[in-house]
FIKOLRO-356744 format. One record per residue (C-alpha): chain; x, y, z; residue number from 1; residue in three letters. Coordinates in steps of 0.2 Angstrom, whole numbers. Layout:
N
ATOM mol     u     v     w seq type
ATOM   A     X     Y     Z NUM  ALA
...
END
This chain:
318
ATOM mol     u     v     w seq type
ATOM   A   -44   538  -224   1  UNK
ATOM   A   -25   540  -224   2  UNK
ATOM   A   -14   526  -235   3  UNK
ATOM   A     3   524  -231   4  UNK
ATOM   A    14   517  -242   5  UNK
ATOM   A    31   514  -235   6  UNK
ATOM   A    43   510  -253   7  UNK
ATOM   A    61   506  -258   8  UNK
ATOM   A    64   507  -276   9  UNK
ATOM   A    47   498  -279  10  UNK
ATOM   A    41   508  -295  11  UNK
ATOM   A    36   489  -304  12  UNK
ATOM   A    25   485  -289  13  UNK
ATOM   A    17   503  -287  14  UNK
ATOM   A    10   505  -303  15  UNK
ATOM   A     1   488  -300  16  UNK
ATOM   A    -5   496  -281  17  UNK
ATOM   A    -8   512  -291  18  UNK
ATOM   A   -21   506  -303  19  UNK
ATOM   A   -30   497  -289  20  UNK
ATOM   A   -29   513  -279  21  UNK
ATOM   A   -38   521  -292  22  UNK
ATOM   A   -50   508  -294  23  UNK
ATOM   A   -59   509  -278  24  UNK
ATOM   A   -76   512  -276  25  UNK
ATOM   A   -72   525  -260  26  UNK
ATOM   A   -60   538  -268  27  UNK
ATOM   A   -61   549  -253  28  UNK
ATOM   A   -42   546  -245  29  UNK
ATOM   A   -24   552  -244  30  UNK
ATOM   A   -10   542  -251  31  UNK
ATOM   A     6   546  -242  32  UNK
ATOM   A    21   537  -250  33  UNK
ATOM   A    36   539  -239  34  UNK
ATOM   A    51   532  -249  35  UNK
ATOM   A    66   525  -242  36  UNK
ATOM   A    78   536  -253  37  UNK
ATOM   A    76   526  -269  38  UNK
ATOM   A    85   525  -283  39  UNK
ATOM   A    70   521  -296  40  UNK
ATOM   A    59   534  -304  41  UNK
ATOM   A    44   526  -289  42  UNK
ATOM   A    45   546  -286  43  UNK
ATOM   A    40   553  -304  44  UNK
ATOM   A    30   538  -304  45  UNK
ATOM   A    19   545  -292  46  UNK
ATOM   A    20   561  -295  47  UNK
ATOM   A    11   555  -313  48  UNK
ATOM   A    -1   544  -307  49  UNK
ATOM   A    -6   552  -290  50  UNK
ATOM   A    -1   571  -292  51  UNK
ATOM   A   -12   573  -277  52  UNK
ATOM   A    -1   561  -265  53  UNK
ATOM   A    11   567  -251  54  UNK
ATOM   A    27   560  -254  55  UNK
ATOM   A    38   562  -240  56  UNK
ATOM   A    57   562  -245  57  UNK
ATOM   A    69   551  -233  58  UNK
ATOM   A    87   553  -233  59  UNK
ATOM   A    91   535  -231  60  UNK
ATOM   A    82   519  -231  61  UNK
ATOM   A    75   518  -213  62  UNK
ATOM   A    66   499  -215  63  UNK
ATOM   A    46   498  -212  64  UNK
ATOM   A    46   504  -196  65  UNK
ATOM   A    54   521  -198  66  UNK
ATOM   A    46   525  -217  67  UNK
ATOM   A    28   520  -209  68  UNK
ATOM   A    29   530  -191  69  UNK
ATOM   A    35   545  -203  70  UNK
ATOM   A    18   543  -211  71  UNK
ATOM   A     8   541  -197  72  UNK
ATOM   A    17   557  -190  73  UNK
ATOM   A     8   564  -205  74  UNK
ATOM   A    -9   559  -205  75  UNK
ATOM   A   -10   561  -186  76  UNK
ATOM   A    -3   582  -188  77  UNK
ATOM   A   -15   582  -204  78  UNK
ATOM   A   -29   576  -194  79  UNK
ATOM   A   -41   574  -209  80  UNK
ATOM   A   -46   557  -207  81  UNK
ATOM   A   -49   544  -192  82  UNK
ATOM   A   -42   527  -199  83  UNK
ATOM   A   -27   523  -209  84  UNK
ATOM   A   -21   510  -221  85  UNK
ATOM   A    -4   504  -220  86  UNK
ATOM   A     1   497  -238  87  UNK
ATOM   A    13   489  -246  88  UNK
ATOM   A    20   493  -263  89  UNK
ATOM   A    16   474  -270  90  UNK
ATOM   A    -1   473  -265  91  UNK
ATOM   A   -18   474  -277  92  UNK
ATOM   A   -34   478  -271  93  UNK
ATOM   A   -49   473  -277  94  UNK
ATOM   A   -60   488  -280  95  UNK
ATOM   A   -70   487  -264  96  UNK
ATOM   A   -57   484  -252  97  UNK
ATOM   A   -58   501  -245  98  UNK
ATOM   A   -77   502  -245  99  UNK
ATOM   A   -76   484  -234 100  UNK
ATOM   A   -63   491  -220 101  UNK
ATOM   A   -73   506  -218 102  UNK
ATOM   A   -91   499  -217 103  UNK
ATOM   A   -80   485  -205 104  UNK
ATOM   A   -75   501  -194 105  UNK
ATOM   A   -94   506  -194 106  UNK
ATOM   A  -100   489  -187 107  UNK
ATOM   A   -87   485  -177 108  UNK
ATOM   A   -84   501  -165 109  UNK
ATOM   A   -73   491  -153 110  UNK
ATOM   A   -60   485  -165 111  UNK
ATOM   A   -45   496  -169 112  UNK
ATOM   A   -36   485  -181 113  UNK
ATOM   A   -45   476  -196 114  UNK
ATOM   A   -35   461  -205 115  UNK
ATOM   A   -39   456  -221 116  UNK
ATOM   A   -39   441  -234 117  UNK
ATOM   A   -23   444  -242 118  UNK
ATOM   A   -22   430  -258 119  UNK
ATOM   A    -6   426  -269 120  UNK
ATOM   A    -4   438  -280 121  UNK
ATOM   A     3   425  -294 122  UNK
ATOM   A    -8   408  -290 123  UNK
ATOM   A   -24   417  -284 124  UNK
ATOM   A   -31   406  -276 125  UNK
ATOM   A   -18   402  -264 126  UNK
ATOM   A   -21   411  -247 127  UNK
ATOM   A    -4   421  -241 128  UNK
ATOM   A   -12   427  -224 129  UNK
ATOM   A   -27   428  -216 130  UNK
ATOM   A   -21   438  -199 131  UNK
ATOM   A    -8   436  -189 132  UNK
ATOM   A    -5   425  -174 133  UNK
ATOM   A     8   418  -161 134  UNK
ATOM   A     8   400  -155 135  UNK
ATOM   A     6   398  -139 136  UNK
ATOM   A    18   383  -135 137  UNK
ATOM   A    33   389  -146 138  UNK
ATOM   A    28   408  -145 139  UNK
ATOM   A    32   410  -165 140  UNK
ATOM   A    21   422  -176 141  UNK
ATOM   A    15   412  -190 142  UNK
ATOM   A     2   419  -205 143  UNK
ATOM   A   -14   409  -203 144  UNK
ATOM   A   -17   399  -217 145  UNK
ATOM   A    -2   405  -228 146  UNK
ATOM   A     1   392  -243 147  UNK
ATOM   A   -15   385  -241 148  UNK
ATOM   A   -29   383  -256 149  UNK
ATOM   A   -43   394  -251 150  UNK
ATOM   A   -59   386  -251 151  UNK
ATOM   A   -68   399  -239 152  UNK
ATOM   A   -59   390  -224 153  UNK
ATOM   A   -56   407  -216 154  UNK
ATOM   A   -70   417  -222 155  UNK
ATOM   A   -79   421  -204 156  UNK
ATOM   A   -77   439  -197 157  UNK
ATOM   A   -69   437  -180 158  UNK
ATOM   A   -58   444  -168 159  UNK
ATOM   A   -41   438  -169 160  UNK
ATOM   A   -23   442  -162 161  UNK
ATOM   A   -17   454  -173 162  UNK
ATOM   A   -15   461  -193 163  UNK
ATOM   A    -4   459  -207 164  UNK
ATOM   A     3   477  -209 165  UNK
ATOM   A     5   473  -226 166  UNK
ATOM   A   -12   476  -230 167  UNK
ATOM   A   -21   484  -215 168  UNK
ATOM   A   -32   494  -207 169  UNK
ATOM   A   -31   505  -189 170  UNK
ATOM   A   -40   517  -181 171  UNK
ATOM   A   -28   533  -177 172  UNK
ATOM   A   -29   535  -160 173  UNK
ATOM   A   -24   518  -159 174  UNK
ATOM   A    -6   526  -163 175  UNK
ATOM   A   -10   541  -151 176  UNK
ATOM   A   -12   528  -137 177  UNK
ATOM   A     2   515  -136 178  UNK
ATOM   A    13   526  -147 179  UNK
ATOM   A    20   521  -166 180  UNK
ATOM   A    30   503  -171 181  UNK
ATOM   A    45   501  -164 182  UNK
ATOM   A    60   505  -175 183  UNK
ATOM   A    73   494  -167 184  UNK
ATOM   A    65   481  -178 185  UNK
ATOM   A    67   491  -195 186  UNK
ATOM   A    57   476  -203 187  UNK
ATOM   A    49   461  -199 188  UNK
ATOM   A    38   457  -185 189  UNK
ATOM   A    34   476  -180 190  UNK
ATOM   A    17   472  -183 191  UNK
ATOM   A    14   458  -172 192  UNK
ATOM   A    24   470  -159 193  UNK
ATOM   A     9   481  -162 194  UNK
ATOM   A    -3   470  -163 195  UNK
ATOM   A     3   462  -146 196  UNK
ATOM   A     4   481  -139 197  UNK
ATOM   A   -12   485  -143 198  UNK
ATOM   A   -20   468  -136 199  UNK
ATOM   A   -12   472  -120 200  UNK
ATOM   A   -20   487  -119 201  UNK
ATOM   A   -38   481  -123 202  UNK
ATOM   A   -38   487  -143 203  UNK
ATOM   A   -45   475  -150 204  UNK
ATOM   A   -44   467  -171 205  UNK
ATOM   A   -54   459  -179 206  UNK
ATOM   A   -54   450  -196 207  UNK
ATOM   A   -63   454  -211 208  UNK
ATOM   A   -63   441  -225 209  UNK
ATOM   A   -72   453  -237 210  UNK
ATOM   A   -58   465  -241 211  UNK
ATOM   A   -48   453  -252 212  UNK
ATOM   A   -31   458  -259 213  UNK
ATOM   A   -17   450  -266 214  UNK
ATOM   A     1   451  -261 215  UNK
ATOM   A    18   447  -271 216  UNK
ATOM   A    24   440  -254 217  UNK
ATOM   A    43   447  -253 218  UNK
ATOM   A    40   456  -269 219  UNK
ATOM   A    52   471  -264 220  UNK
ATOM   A    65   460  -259 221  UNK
ATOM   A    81   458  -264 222  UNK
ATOM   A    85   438  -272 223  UNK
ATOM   A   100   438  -258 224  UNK
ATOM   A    87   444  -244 225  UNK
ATOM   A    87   425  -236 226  UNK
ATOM   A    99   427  -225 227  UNK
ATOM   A    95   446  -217 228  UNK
ATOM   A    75   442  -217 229  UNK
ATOM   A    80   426  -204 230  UNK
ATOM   A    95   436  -194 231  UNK
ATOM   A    81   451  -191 232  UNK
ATOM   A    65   439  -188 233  UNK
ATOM   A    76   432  -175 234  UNK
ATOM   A    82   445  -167 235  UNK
ATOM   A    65   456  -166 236  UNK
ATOM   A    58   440  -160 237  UNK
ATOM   A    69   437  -144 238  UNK
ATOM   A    64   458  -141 239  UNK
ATOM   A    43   454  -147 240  UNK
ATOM   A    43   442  -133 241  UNK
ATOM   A    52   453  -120 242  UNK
ATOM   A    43   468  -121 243  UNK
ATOM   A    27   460  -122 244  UNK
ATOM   A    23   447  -115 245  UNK
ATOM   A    16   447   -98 246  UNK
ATOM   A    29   441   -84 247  UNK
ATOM   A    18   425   -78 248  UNK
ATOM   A    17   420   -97 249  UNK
ATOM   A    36   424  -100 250  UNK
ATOM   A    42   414   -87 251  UNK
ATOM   A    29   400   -90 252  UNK
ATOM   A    34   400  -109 253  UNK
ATOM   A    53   401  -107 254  UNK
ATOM   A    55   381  -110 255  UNK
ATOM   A    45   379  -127 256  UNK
ATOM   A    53   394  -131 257  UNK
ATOM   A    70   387  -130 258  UNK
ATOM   A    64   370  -136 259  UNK
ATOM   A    55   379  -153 260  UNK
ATOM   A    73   386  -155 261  UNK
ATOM   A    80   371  -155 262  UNK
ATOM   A    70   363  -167 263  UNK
ATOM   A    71   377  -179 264  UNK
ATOM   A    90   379  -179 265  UNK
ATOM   A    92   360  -181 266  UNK
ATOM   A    80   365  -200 267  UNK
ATOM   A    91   378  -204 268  UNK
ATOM   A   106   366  -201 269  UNK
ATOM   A    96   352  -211 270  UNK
ATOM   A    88   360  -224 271  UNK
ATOM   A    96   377  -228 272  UNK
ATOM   A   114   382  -231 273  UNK
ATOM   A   126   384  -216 274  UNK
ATOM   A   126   402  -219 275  UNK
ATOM   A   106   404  -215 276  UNK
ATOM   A   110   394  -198 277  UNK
ATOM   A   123   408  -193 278  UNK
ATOM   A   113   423  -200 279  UNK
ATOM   A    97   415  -187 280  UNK
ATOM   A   111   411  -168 281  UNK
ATOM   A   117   428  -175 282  UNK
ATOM   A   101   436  -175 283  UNK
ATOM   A    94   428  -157 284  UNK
ATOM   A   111   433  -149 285  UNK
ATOM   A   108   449  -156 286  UNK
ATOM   A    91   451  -150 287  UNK
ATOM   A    98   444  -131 288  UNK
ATOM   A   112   460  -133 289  UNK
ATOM   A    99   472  -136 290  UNK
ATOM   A    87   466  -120 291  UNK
ATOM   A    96   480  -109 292  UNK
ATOM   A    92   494  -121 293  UNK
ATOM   A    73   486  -120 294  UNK
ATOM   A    69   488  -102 295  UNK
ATOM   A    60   505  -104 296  UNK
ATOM   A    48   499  -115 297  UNK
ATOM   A    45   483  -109 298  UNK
ATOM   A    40   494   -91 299  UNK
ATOM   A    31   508   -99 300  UNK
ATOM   A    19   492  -110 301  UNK
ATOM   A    17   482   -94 302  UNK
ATOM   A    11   496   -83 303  UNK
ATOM   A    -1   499   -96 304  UNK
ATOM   A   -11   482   -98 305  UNK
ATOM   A   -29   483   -97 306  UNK
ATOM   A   -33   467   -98 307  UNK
ATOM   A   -32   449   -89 308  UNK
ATOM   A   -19   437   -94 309  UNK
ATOM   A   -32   421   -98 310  UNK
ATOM   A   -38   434  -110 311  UNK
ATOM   A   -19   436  -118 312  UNK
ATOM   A   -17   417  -117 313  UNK
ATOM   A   -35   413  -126 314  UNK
ATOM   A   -29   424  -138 315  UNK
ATOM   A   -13   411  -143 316  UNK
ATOM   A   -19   396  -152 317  UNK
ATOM   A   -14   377  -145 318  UNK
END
């Protein structure tokens, strides 16, 4: 198994992600750390700890999107290995994470995408996301169960819309059929893009509440991050919904769409400072600039759908 570890000056986080790497009870896999042109010693860092780890160089930081497809470019020219796990630098795993997503692969032949029990790293017991999903009236992606106690509310393996790329695993061909995460969105959301292309075309994920890790949520953030974290969520968000969603749904939709908008703007206004509410109408009329530039895509996805839209819409809880 490949591991990709996209980083940007997360040496604090890695040696934590390092010692859990070596703790695993399956040690047969590549770490790939693709670093965002860092400033810290995450580099020598890994050099030290993982002297067998490719570490793949960038020139600048190219976000989420662009440090991971640079890994996957990797892993799928190595050929090695079938699946990948995409990681990030704040995570911990227990020791038989990898062993659980592996044995899920095995038992699970029609999933290509396995999300996982991701805990609070500081308050463990506190559940930061158990799979990702979209609501189906206001078309947002919300973390199931995210700031909830855990007490085993989420602990059945189903299938489900889509995976936390934080912590998760895919199959490789996955890649090779519906191509790499889209790099417009440089960070956030590209992995419910994914998620959602991959549904379309009849991949499947499925949830596995055995492979627990824990995640310093926003770990590798900046303190300042607020405001660019709320611009780029909604911009990517106004592009997620126009590539993917089928054109019966889209038009359907358009209404709550506008009204969860509304509602969510009138929060920022209400409960955040003036600055966050610009950063979010700047990010959303952003996204709307950008629709032109995402016809392409949006063609080339919905040519490829190979399943029926009740199937899409089952998949978006009420």
């Amino acid at each position: 198994m490949y591991i990709i570890i996209p980083n940007l000056n997360g040496a604090e986080h890695l040696k934590t992600c390092y010692r859990s790497l070596k703790s695993q009870t399956v040690r047969e896999f590549k770490v790939i750390l693709v670093d965002n042109n860092s400033s810290d010693d995450s580099v020598d860092l890994t050099l030290s700890e993982l002297p067998d780890a490719e570490i793949i160089r960038l020139e600048k930081n190219h976000g989420f999107a662009g440090a991971v497809n640079k890994g996957l470019a990797f892993a799928i020219s190595d050929n090695r290995y079938e699946s990948v796990l995409l990681l990030n630098n704040d995570i911990e795993l227990t020791p038989d994470f990898i062993e659980k997503g592996l044995k899920t692969f095995q038992q699970h032949p029609d999933a290509y995408m396995i999300a996982v029990k991701m805990l609070n790293y500081y308050n463990r017991n506190i559940i930061d996301d158990c799979g990702d999903f979209i609501k189906a009236f206001g078309g947002s992606p919300f973390a199931r169960g995210h700031g909830e106690e855990d007490r085993g509310q989420y602990d059945k393996t189903e299938y489900i819309f889509g995976a936390c790329a934080g912590a998760a695993f895919y199959r490789l061909i996955l890649f090779r059929e519906i191509g790499y995460f889209d790099e417009i969105f440089f960070a956030y959301y590209e992995d419910i893009d994914i998620s959602f292309r991959a549904q379309l075309a009849g991949y499947k994920c499925i949830y596995q509440p055995e492979a627990v890790c824990y995640h310093k949520r926003g770990g590798t953030a900046s303190a300042g991050a607020t405001g660019f974290q709320t611009e780029m969520c909604e911009r990517n968000l106004v592009l997620m919904r126009f590539k993917n969603y089928p054109l019966s749904i889209y038009v359907l939709y358009q209404p709550l769409f506008l009204i969860a908008r509304i509602k969510r703007y009138y929060g920022f206004i209400k409960y955040n400072s003036p600055e966050v509410f610009i950063k979010a109408l700047r990010g959303y009329i952003r996204g709307i600039a950008l629709l032109p530039f995402m016809i392409k895509s949006r063609l080339r996805i919905q040519r490829n759908i190979r399943v029926s839209t009740p199937y899409i819409k089952n998949l978006f809880p009420r």
